[in-house]
Each structure stands twice: as structure tokens, then as C-alpha cells.
N, C-alpha and C positions, 0 to 999 in steps of 0.2 A: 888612725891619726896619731903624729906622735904626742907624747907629753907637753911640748914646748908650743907646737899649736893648738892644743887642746889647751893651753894655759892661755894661750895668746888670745881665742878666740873668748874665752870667758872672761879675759879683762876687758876685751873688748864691749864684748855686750853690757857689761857691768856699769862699766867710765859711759858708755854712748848713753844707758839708760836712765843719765841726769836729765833734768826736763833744759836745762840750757843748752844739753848739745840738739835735739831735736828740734828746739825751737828758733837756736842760729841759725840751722839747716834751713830754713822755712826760705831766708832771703836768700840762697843758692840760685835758683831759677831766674829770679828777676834780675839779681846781679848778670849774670850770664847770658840773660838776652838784652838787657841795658847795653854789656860789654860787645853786643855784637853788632846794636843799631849806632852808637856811637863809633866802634871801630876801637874799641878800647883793650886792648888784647894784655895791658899787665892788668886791668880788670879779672879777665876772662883765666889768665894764670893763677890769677892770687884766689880765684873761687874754684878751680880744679883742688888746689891746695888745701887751700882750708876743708875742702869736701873730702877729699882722704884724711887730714888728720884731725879732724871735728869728733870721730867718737872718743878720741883718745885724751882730748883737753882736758876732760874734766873730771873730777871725781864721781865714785857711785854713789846715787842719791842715798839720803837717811832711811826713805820710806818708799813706796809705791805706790804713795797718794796720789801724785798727779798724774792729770792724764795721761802728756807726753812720756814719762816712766810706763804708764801700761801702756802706749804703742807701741814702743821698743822690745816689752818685756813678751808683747802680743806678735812681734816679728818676729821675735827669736825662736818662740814657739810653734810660730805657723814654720816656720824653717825648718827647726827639728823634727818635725811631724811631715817633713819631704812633702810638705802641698805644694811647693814650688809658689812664684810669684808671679808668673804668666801663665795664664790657660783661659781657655773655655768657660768654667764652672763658675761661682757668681763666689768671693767679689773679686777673682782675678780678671778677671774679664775687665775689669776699671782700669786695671793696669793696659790693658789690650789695645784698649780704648783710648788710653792715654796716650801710646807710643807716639803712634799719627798725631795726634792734638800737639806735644811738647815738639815732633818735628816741625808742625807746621809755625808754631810759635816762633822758632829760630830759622825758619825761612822765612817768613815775614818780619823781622828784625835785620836782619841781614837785606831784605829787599824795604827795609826802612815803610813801613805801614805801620802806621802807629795805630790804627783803631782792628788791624788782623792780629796782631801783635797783643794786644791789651785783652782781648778778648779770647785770643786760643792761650795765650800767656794764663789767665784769669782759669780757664777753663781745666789747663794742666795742673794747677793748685787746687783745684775744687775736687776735678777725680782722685787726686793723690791723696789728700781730706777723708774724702768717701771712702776712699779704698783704707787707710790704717783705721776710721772709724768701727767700720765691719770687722778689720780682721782684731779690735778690742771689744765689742759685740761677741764676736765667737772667742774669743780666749777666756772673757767674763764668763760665758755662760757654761765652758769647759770646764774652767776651774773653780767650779761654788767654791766654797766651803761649808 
């Protein structure tokens, strides 16, 4: 990897691992199936957008107090450590889990069900939840001190 991405990708982690860029993030999903039962597509742009340039807003936290800071700091980790974010083994499997749930979410948004919608919508937030919960469980329990 060169120097320039190697730089790139540790501002990255740095700036995303404010607890305000994880916790904007949070209304990404429902923007986006909002944008798609409405038919709202500079909704649907302007939340592509901000999803690519959301870790980059912000500065890097003071401390690693908050949770959101150990998600990120607990992604980056589980990343470097090549476990990869989809698989079989428990807690990727949440993700797994998830894919079909977040699709069915935005086909029921698109077919305008508000209570298919609300519930797989609901449901895609809770594994996603579960899923950085665990992988800050395992990076806690990695990294005592």
C-alpha cells in the first residue's frame, strides 16, 4: 500500500472515529427508504453523499470514551485483523442476516408498505446494533490493558 493511502486511510479512520460521524450515520437507512417510499430521489442523492463523505467531516475525537469512538476504533480493528465483515462465524453472520432484511426494507418501501417497511426497516437497525455491539465486546475483551 502506498504512503498516500496508508495516510489516507488513517485520517480516515481517525475523523470517522468522532462519535458524531457514527451517530449521523445512524439516520442514513431511514433517509433512504423515506427517499424511496416517497419517490424522493434528491433525498436518496443527498444520503449516498453524505454516506461517502460523513467520516471525513469531522475531527478525531479527544478521547475513546464513547461508545460510538470504540465501534469505529473496534471496525478498524476487526478489518486489520482480515476477519472480514461477512461470513458464517458469529457476529458476522448479523451482517448475513442483515443483507436480505435491509433488501427487503427497500423493496417494501418502493412497494409503499408501511408496516413491511417499518419492521424490516427497524429490524435492519437492530442487526446492524448487534452486529458493532459484538464486534466492541471482542475488541474490549482483545485489548485489556
Amino acid at each position: 500500500m502506498s504512503s498516500r493511502v496508508a495516510e489516507f486511510e488513517e485520517t480516515f479512520w481517525k475523523r470517522h472515529s468522532n462519535p458524531k460521524s457514527g451517530w449521523s450515520r445512524t439516520i442514513l437507512l431511514p433517509a433512504i427508504l423515506y427517499a424511496i417510499y416517497y419517490r424522493n430521489w434528491k433525498v436518496a442523492v443527498a444520503a449516498v453523499i453524505f454516506t461517502v463523505i460523513n467520516p471525513l467531516l469531522f475531527d478525531p475525537p479527544e478521547d475513546n470514551d464513547a461508545w460510538m469512538t470504540r465501534v469505529v476504533l473496534a471496525e478498524q480493528w476487526w478489518k486489520e485483523e482480515s476477519r472480514g465483515f461477512i461470513g458464517l462465524s458469529y457476529p458476522n453472520v448479523l451482517t448475513v442476516v442483515n443483507i436480505p432484511t435491509t433488501i427487503y426494507a427497500i423493496v417494501a418501501a418502493y412497494r409503499k408498505k408501511p408496516v413491511q417497511l417499518a419492521l424490516a426497516g427497524g429490524a435492519s437497525m437492530f442487526l446492524k446494533f448487534w452486529y458493532v455491539a459484538e464486534l466492541v465486546r471482542e475488541y474490549e475483551a482483545e485489548n485489556k490493558n
